[in-house]
C-alpha positions in Angstrom: -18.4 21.2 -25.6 -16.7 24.7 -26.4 -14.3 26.7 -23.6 -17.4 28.4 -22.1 -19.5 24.8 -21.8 -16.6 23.4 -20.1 -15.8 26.1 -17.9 -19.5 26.1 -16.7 -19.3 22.3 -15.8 -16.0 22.3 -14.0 -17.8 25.2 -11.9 -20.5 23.1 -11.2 -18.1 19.9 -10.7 -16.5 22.0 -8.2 -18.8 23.4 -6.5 -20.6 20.0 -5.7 -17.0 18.7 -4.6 -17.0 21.4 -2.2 -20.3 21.9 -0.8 -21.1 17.9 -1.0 -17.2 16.2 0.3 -16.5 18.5 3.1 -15.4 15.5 5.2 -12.7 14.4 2.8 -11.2 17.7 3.3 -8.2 16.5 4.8 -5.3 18.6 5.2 -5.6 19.0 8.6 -4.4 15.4 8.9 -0.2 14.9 9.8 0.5 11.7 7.3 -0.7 14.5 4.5 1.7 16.8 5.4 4.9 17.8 3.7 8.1 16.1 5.5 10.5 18.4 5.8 14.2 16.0 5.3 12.8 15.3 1.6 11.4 18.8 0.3 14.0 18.6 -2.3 13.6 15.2 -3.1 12.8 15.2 -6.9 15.6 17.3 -7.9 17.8 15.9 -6.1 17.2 12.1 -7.9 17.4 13.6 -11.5 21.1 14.8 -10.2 22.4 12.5 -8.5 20.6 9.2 -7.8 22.3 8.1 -4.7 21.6 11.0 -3.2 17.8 11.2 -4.3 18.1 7.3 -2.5 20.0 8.4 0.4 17.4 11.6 0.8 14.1 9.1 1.2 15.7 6.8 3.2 16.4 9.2 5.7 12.3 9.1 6.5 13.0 6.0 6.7 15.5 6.1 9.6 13.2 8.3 11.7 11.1 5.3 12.3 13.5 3.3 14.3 13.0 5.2 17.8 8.8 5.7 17.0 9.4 1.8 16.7 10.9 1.5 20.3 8.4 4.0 21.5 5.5 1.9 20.3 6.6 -1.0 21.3 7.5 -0.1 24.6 4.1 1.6 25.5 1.2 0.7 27.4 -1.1 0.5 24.7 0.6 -2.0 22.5 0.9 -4.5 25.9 -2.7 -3.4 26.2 -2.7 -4.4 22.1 -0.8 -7.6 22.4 -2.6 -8.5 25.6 -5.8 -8.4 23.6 -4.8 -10.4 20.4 -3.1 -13.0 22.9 -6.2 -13.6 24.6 -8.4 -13.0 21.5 -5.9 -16.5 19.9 -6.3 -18.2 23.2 -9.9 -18.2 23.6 -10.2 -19.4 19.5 -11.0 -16.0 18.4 -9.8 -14.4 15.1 -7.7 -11.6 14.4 -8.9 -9.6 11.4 -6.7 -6.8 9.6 -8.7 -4.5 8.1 -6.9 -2.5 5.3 -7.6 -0.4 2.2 -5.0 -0.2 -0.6 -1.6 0.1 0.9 -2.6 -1.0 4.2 -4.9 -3.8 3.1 -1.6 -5.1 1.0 0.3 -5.4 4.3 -2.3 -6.8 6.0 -2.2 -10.0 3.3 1.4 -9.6 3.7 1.0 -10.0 7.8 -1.6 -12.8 7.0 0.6 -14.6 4.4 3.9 -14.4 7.3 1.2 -16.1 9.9 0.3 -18.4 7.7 4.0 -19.6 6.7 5.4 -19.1 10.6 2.1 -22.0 11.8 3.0 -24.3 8.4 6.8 -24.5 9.9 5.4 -24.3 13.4 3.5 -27.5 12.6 6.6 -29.2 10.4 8.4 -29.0 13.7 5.8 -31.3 15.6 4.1 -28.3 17.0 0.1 -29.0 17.5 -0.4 -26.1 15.3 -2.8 -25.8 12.6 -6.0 -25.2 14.3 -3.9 -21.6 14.3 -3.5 -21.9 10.7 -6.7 -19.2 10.1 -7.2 -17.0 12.8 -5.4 -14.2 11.4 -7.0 -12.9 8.3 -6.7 -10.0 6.4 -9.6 -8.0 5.0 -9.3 -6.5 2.2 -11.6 -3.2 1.2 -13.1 -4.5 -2.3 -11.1 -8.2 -2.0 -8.0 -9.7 -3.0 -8.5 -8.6 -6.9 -7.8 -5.1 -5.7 -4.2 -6.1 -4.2 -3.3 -6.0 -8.2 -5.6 -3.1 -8.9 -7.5 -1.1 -7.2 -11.2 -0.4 -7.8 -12.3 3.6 -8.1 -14.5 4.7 -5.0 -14.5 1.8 -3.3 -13.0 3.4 -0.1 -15.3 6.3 -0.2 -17.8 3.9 1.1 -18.2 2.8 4.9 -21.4 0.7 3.8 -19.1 -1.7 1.8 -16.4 -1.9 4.4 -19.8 -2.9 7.0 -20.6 -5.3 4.3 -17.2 -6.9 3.9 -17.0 -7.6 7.9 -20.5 -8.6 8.2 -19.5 -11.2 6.0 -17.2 -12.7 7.9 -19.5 -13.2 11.2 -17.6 -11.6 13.6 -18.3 -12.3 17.4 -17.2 -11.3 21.2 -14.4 -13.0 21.2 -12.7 -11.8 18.0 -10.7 -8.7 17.2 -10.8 -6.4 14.1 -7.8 -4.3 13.8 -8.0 -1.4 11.7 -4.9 0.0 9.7 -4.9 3.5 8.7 -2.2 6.0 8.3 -4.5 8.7 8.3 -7.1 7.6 11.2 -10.2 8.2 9.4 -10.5 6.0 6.0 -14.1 5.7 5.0 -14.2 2.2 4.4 -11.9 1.0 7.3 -13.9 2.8 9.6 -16.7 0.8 8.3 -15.4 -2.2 9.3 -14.6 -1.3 12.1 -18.1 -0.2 12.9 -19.8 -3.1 11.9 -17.2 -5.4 14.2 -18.2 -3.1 17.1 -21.8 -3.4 15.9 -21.3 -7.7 16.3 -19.5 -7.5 19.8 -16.2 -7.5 18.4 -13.0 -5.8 19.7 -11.9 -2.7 17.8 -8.0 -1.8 17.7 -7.0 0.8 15.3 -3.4 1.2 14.2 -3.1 5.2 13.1 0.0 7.1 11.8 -2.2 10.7 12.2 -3.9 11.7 15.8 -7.7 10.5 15.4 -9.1 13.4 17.9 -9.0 15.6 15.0 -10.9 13.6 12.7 -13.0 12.9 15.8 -14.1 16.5 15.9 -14.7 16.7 12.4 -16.1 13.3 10.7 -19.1 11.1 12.1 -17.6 8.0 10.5 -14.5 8.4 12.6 -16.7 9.7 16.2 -18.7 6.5 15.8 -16.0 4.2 15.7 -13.0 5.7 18.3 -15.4 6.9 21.1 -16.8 3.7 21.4 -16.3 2.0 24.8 -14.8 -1.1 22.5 -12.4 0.6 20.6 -8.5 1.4 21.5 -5.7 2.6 19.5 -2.0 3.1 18.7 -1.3 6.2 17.3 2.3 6.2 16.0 3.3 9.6 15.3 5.6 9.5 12.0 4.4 12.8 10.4 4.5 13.5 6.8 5.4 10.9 4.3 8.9 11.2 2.5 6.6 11.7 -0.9 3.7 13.7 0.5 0.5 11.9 1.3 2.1 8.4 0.2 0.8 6.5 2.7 2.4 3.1 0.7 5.6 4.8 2.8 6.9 5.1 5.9 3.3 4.9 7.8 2.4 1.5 6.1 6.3 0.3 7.0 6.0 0.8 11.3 2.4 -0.4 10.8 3.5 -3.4 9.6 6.8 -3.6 11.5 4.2 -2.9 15.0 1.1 -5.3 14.0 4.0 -8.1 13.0 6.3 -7.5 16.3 2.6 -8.7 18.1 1.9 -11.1 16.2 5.3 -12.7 16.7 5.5 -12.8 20.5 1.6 -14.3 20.3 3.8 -16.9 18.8 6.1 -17.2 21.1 3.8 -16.7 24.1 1.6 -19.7 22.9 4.1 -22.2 21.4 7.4 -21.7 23.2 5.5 -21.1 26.3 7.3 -17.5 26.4 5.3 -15.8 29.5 8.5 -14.1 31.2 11.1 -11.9 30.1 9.0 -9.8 27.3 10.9 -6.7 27.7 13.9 -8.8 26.4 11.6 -10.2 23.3 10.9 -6.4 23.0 14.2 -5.2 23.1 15.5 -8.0 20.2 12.6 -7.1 18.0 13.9 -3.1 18.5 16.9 -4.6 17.2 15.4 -6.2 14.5 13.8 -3.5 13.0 16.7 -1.2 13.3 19.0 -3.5 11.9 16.7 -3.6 9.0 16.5 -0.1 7.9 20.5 -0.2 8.6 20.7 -2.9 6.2 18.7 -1.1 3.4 20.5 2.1 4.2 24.3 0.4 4.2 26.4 1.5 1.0 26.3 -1.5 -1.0 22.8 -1.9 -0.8 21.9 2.0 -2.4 24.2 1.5 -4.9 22.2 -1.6 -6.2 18.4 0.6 -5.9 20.2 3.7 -8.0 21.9 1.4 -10.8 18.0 -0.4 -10.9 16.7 2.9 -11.0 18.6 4.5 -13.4 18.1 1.1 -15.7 14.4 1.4 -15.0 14.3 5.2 -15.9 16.1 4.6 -19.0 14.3 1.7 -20.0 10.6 3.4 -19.5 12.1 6.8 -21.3 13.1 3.9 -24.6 9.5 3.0 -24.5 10.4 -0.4 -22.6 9.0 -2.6 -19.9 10.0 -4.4 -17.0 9.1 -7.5 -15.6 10.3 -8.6 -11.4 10.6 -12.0 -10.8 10.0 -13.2 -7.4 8.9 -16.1 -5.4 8.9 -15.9 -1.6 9.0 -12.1 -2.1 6.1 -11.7 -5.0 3.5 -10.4 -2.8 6.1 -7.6 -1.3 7.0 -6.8 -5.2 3.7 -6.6 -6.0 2.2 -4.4 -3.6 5.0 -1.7 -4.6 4.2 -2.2 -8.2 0.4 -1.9 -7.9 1.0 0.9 -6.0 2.4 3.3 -8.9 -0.7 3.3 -11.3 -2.7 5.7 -9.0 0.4 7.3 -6.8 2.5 7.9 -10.5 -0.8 7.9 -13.4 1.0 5.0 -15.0 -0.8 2.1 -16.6 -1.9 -0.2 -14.2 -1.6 -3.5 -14.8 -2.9 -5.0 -17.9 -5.6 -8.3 -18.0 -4.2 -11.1 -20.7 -6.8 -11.1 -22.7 -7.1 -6.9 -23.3 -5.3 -6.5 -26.2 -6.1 -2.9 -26.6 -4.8 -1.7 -23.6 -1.6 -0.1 -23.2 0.9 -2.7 -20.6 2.0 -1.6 -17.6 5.3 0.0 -17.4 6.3 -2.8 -14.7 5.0 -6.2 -13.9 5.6 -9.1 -11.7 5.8 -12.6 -12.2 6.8 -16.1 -10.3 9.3 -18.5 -12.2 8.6 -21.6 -10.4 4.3 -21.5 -10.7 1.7 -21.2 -13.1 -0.6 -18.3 -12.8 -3.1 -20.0 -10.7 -1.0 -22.0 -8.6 1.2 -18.7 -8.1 -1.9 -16.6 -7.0 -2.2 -19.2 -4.1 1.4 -19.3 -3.4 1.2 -15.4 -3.1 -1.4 -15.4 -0.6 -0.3 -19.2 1.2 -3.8 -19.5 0.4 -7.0 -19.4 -2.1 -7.5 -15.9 -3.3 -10.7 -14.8 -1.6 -12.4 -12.3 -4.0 -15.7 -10.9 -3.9 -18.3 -10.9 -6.8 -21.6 -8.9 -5.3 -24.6 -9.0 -7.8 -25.0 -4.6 -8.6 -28.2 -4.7 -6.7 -25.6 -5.6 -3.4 -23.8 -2.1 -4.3 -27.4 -0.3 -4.5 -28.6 -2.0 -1.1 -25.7 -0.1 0.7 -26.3 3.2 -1.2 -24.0 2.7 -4.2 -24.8 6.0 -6.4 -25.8 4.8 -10.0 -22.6 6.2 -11.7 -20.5 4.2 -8.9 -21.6 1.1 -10.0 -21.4 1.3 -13.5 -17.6 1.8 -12.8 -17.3 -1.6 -10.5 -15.5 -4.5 -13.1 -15.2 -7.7 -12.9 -13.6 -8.8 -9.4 -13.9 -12.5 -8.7 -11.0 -14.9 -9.0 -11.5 -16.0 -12.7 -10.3 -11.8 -13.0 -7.6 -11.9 -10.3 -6.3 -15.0 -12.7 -6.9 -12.7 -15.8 -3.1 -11.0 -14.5 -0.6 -13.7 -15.1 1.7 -13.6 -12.6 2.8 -17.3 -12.9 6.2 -18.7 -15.0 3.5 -18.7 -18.7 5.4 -16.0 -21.4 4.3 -12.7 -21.9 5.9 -11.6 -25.4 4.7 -8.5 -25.4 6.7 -7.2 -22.6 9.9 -9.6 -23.9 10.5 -7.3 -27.1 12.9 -4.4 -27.4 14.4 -2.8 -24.8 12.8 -5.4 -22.4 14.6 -5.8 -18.6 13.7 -8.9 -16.9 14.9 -8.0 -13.0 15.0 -10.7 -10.3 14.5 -10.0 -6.7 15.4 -11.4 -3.9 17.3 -11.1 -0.6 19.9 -13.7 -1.1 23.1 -13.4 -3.9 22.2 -17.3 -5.2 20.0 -16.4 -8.6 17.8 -19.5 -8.7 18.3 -21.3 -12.7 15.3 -20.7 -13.2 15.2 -17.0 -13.5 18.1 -17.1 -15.6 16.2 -19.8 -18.2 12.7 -17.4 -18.3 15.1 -14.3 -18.6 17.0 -15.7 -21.7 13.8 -14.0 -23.7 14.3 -10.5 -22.5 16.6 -8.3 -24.4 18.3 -7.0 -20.5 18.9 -8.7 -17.4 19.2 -7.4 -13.7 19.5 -8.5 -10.0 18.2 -6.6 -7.0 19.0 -8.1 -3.9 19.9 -6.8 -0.5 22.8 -9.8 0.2 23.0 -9.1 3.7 25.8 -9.9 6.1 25.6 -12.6 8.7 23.0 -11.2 11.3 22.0 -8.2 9.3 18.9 -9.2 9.3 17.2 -10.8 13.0 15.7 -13.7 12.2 11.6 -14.2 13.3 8.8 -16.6 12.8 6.6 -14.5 10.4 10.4 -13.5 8.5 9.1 -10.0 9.8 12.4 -7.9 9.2 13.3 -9.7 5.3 9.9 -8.3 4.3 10.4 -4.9 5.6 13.4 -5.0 3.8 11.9 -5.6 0.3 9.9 -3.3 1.3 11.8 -0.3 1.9 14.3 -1.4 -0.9 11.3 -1.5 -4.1 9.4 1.2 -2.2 12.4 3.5 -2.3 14.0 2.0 -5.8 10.2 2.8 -7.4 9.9 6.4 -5.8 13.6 7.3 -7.4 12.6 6.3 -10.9 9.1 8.0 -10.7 11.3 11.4 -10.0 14.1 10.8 -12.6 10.7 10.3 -15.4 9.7 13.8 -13.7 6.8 12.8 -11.6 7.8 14.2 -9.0 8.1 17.7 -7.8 10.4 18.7 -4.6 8.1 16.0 -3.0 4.9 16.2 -4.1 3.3 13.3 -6.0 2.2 15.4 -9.5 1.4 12.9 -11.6 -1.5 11.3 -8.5 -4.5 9.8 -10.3 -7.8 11.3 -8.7 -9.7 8.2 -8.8 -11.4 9.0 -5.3 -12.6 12.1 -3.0 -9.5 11.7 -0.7 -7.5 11.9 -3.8 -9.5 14.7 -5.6 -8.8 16.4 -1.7 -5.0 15.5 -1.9 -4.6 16.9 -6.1 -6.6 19.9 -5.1 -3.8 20.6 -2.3 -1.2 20.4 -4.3 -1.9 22.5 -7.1 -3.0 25.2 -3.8 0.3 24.6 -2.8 2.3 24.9 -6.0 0.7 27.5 -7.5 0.2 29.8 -4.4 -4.0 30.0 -4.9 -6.6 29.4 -2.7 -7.9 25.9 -2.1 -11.6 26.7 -3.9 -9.8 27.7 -7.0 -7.3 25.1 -7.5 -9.9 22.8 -7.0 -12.0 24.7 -9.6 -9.3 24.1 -12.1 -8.4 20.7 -11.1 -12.0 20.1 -12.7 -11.3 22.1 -15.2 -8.5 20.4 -16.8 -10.2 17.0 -16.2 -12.4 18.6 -18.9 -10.0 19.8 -21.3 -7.9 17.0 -21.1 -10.8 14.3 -21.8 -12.3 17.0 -24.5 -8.3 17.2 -26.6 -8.2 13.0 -26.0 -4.8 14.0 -23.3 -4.5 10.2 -21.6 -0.8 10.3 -21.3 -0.3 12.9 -18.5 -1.8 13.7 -15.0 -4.6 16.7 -14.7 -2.9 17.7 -11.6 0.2 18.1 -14.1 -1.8 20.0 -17.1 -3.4 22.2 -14.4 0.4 23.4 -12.5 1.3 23.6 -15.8 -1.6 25.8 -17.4 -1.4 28.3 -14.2 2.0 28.7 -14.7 1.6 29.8 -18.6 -0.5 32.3 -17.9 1.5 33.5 -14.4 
């Protein structure tokens, strides 16, 4: 195509974006907006990486009193009151999440599953509780290592996936979503409501405005079966990163109920809640105390600064992690389409480019380690294409759907089995944990990488409050590779003040959130930026350009010709 042909398309590309996707239009939504406290984030971590550390952890720290709020409100007793009865009466609690949020749901899941295992060690009459929390995650567990373009666009496949399951009266489907309104949430949450279910939504962003605006969101929160928390955090530290401080209380909330269930049903706890509450309050700020405490940024900004240099040497990475895998690897999944960076890269793809960072376990092989990861079998889905056109699919949708059963989940080799290709030069093997004792393993695997590093948090004697589901450990990895991951991404210039640049538009919300920030950046309407969004999709694929972002190329083409 010549400069004219491809300036026609990208018109026409545009204008069906525009007149066709008004509903994920979505700047009118808080967990979108900039946050203030980080503005100046990016520059600040190529200068000085503490302080780019110390500036997104102060996000952070803004949670702890939205965390006593919450927790102290009536509508999470209303919440826990619900799932208590719900686990009583032999119902199931289902957490309904898509990317971020469907990663801490497994990670909620996995803690259940661990706290009724010990629960039942200790002579507890336990394990029929073993599967009554479960996670659901939009397009399976295959897309907790990568996620699959459009599937969230869809509330058909989100009904699908929770018809699936059978849901009845007595169950609950509680729906995660920073941003109140995610397409294929919502359409779980429908089709639970649709079976009899209870619907509790868990929302960082006020759902009346989406309400007003969306039909997939009115049907769902003005049923009479549906409640919510709405937790008010505001902008993320990176803007529009829900994988941040929305997911974090999320988690933190769902987990604090979760845990008093616990209590309430095998400790017989049914006084005295307000003082459960009040060591949970504790907990969590205790937590985000830990991660903030001197020692423990000094060890993110020397792994970030190895990490930058190693990626800038044309090197990888590779965590090793055992109890903490699934917490590693939700961060590390989360940079392909938040940073454009090669996701991760199937064993037997030899023509693909590795991902900059990988995870492995040193004590399983891969398949053994995929179960470990979940504390149970991988549940993947693997619809026949005709599935996909029964709940209105479009064609070119489909055609992008690969290969997501388990014999693909097992096609990442996360177990102790060598990769040589990411042991050559300027390889860093990193081990992460929470405790200073390096297991000998690690230090055996780690022998064939050319660097070696430790990130742990080491934290002093009641740091961290101990729970059932480990609640407050894994909200610590979380906020330490969450932040650690964020600080490299700026010092390799992906960031901009606090704006996520290098975002890969592999979905309408994220075509919205691209189109926003180059509006933004470059001081033009939101029609136009969108316009040429398009149009340097078009460029870029026509001059073979795979090694940068099009929301990059365009800020940076607008600004040649200022």
């Amino acid at each position: 195509m010549n400069t004219d042909t491809i300036k026609k398309e990208a018109l026409k590309l545009s204008a069906e974006f525009l007149e066709n996707e008004k509903d994920y239009r979505l700047g009118f939504i808080e967990a979108e907006q900039s946050n203030e406290k980080t503005k100046d984030f990016g520059e600040i971590a190529i200068k000085d990486t503490e302080g780019g550390v110390r500036c997104l952890l102060s996000a952070d720290e803004n949670l702890i009193p939205l965390f006593d709020k919450t927790i102290c409100s009536k509508e999470f007793d209303d919440f826990y009151s619900d799932v208590l009865q719900s686990l009583k009466s032999g119902g199931r609690i289902i957490l309904s999440g898509c990317g971020s949020s469907g990663r801490l749901a497994i990670r909620l899941e996995g803690s259940w599953r661990i706290a009724v295992t010990e629960l039942c060690r200790k002579g507890y009459n336990a394990d029929s509780y073993r599967d009554k929390v479960m996670s659901l995650m939009t397009g399976g567990d295959y897309t907790v290592i990568r996620a699959v373009e459009s599937f969230e666009d869809y509330t058909s496949l989100g009904e699908k996936q929770a018809r699936d399951l059978g849901l009845c009266e007595k169950d609950i489907l509680v729906g995660i979503t920073a941003t109140a309104e995610t397409t294929s949430i919502l359409g779980t949450a429908k089709q639970a409501l649709s079976d009899g279910a209870k619907v509790w939504m868990i929302v960082c962003s006020d759902p009346t405005p989406s309400v007003e605006r969306l039909s997939r969101a009115k049907d769902v929160y003005c049923h009479r079966n549906c409640s919510y928390i709405y937790m008010k955090c505001g902008g993320m530290a990176i803007t529009g990163s829900t994988r941040m401080q929305s997911s974090t209380i999320e988690q933190a909330i769902i987990g604090a109920c979760l845990e008093m269930c616990l209590n309430c049903i095998f400790e017989n706890y049914t006084t005295d809640i307000q003082i459960r509450k009040e060591l949970l309050c504790e907990g969590f700020a205790k937590c985000i105390a830990a991660v903030s405490c001197k020692s423990c940024v000094k060890a993110i900004a020397e792994q970030a600064d190895r990490e930058a240099a190693i990626y800038k040497s044309g090197g990888l990475v590779t965590y090793y992690a055992d109890e903490y895998l699934q917490d590693v690897l939700s961060d590390t999944t989360e940079r392909s389409p938040t940073f454009c960076v090669p996701p991760f890269k199937p064993k037997s793809k030899s023509d693909v480019l590795p991902s900059w960072a990988y995870v492995k376990n040193p004590f399983f092989d891969t398949v053994s380690a995929w179960t470990r990861c979940f504390e149970r079998s991988p549940r993947c889905i693997d619809y026949p294409h005709k599935v996909y056109e029964n709940i209105g699919f479009k064609e070119q949708d489909i055609l992008k759907i690969p290969k997501i059963d388990f014999n693909a989940l097992c096609e990442f080799d996360i177990g102790f089995e060598r990769n040589t290709e990411r042991e050559e030069k300027n390889s860093l093997a990193t081990w992460i944990g929470l405790e200073e004792e390096i297991p000998t393993r690690f230090n055996l695997l780690s022998d064939c990488y050319e660097n070696v590093s430790v990130m742990v948090l080491a934290p002093g004697k009641g740091s961290i409050v101990e729970t059932r589901m480990k609640i407050f450990e894994h909200i610590a990895i979380k906020l330490m590779m969450n932040t650690m991951s964020t600080v490299t991404m700026a010092k390799m210039g992906r960031i901009l003040g606090n704006y996520m640049v290098y975002v890969n538009i592999s979905n309408k919300k994220l075509v919205d959130r691209a189109t926003r920030i180059i509006s933004e950046l470059c001081d033009i309407e939101y029609d136009r930026a969108n316009y040429e969004l398009y149009l340097s999709k078009l460029l870029m694929e026509k001059n073979g350009i795979t090694n940068s972002s099009v929301v990059t190329e365009t800020i940076k083409r607008l600004r040649l010709h200022e």
